[in-house]
N, C-alpha and C positions, 0 to 999 in steps of 0.2 A: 435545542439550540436555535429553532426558529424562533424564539418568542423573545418577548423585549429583554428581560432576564436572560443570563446564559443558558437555563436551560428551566423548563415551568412543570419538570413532575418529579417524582419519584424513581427513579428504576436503572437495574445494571445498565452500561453503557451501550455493550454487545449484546449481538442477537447471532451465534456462533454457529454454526454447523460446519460440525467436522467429520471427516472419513478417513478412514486407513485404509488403505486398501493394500490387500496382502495378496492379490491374485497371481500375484507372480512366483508365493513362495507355495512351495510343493509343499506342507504339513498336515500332521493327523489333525492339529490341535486350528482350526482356524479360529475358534472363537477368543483366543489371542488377542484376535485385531479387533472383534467390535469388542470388548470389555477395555483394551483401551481408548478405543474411539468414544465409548460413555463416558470415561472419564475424564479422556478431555475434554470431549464439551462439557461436561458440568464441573468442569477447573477454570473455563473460560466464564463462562455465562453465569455461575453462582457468586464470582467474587466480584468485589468495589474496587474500580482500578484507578478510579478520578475522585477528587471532594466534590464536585458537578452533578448535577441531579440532572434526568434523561425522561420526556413524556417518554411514554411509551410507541409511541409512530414516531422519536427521535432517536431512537435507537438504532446502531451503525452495523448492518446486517454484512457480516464477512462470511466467511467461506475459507477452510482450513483443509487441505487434500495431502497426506502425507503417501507417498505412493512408497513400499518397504520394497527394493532391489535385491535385498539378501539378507538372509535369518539365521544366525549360530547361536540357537540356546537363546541366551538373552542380548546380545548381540545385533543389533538392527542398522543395515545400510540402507540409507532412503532418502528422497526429496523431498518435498514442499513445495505446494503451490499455494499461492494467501492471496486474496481476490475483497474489497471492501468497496463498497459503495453507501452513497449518504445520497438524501431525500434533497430535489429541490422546491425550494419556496413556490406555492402557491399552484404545484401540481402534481402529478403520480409518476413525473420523471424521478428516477432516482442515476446520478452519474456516479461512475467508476472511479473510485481513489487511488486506490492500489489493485495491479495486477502481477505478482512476483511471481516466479520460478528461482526456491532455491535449492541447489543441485548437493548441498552441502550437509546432509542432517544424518548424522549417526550417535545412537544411543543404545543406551541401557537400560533394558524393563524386562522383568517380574509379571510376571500374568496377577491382578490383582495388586500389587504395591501401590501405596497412596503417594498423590500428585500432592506436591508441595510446594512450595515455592516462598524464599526469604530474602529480602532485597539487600541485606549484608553479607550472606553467602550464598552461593550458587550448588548447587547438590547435585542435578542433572541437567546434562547439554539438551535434552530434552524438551522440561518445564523451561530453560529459560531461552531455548529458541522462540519457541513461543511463545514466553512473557515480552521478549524482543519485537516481535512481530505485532501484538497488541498495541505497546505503545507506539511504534512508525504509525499505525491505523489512527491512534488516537491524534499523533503527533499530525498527521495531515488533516486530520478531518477539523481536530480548532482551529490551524492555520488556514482553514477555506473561511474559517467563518469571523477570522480577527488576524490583523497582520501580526506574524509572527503568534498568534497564537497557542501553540501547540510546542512551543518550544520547553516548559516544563516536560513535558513525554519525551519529546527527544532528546533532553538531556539523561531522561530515566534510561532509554533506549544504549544512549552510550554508558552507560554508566555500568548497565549487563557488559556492553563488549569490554570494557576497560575490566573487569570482575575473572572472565571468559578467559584474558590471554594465559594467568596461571595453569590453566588446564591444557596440557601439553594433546591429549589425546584427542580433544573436542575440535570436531572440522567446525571451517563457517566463519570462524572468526578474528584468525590472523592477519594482518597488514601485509599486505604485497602478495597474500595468496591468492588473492584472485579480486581483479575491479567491479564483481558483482558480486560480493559476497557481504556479511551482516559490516565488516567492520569498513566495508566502501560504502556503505547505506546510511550506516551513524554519521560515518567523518564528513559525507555528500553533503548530507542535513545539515550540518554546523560548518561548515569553512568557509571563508567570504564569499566563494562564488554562488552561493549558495542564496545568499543576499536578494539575488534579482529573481532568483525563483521563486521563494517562498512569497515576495511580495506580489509576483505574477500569480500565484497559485491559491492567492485572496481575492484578489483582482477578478479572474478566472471566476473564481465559481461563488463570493457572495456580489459583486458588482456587475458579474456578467449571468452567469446560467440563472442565478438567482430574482434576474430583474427580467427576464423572459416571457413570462407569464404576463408580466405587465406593460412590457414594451421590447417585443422579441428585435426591432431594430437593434434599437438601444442597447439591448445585451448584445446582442451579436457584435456590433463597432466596438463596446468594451471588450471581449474577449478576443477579437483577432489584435487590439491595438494591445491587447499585451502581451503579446504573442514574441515577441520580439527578445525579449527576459531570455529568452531560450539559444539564442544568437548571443547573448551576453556570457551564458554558462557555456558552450561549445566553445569561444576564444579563451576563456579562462581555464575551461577542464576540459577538452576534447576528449575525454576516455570518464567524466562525471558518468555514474550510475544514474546520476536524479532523469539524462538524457532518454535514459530507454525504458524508466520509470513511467516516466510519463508518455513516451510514445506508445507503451505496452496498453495505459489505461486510457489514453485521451484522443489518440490517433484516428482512431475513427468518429467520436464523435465532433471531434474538430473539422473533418472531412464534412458531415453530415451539416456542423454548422454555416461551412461555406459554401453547402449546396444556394442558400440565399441569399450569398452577398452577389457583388456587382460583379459584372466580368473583369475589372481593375484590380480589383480585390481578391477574386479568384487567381490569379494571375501571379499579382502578387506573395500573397500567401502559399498558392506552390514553390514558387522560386527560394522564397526561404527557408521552406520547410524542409524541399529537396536539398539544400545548402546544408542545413542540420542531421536531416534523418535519408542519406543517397542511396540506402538498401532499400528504401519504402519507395521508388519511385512508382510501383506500379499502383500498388496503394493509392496514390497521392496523383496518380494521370487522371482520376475523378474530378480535380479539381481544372483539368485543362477541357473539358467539355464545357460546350453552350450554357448557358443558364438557361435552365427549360422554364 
């Protein structure tokens, strides 16, 4: 997606590695967890999730950590962690998209039963957490590189949660059950407040990290100047997911960015950030220091 074209090769979108990790459950049988930790990565990284063609150093290197709390038979209690990062232009930085925690993943598997996945029915809470989770990835990563980009994926995105609420037993994806969960993720993505972020979240990293290399001023003034988007979604959604979304993936390298700015700037940019994000104060007292 660096090249003039949307994208100038060949090849699967993701570059996946995933883990299960079962240390927690006391079983004869552990090879349970890596036969299916093979099978999801090669559910993820074998299949075509976009029409978009991907060089192969443009491919969106995620990271899938399902941690299993409890085992009955076929019965799995467990979390998610999903972590994604995309390449910036014109160097070997690569910046953080997504970094999620979700607390909410229970399913059912078969040691051996084949991964499937059909976008008019939903068969396991499983496959389409993680079909879920693919396209949020895809869904930020075109919007970094085109305004509103990615909004095809995130309407595939809701479209699993809209699929999801028929199934009574599946955590993760009811409305009002929890404002960090899949179905406050999709609705974040698309509601008007929504609006100013996504367009910050272009802004942000093809107008700002992406011009770095060339003119790290330049980027730097674009990316705190849109900084602001974020103050727009807090008076319209003070409890938005998209808020801790980005604080979880960007927070420090936004720190890192204002190690350069002016001391006005430094200044400033705590003050709003701390306005937004007032649990991170300690975090964010980085940016009340001198410019060395």
């Amino acid at each position: 997606m660096l090249c003039a074209a949307p994208f100038c090769g060949k090849a699967q979108e993701l570059n996946a590695r995933i883990t299960v990790n079962g240390d927690k459950i006391a079983t004869a049988n552990k090879q349970i967890f890596t036969t299916l930790q093979n099978s999801l990565t090669e559910f993820v990284n074998n299949r075509k999730w976009t029409d978009a063609t991907f060089a192969v150093n443009e491919k969106i290197d995620c990271t899938m950590t399902i941690i299993v709390n409890e085992l009955d038979e076929t019965n799995f209690k467990s979390e998610i962690q999903i972590q994604a990062r995309r390449p910036v232009y014109n160097s070997s930085y690569t910046t953080t998209l997504l970094n999620f925690r979700d607390q909410q993943l229970d399913f059912e598997y078969t040691e051996g039963e084949p991964l499937d996945y059909n976008s008019n029915t939903l068969t396991s809470n499983l496959t389409a957490t993680i079909v879920f989770y693919v396209y949020v990835i895809l869904g930020l990563d075109f919007d970094s590189f085109a305004p509103k980009g990615g909004t095809t994926y995130i309407q595939q995105a809701q479209q699993i949660v809209n699929m999801a609420q028929s199934e009574m037993s599946w955590t993760g994806w009811k409305a009002f059950d929890s404002n960090q969960n899949r179905h406050a993720v999709a609705t974040a993505l698309q509601d008007n407040a929504s609006d100013a972020f996504r367009e910050m979240w272009y802004t942000y990293h093809r107008k700002g990290l992406d011009e770095m290399a060339a003119n790290p001023d330049r980027g730097r003034t674009t990316i705190i100047g849109a900084l602001p988007a974020l103050q727009e979604v807090k008076k319209a959604r003070p409890t938005s997911v998209l808020l801790q979304m980005f604080a979880d993936a960007k927070l420090d390298e936004i720190i890192a960015i204002y190690s350069k700015a002016t001391t006005q700037e430094r200044q400033e940019g705590y003050k709003m950030l701390f306005e937004i994000y007032p649990a991170q104060s300690t975090r964010l007292e980085e940016l009340q220091k001198p410019v060395r």
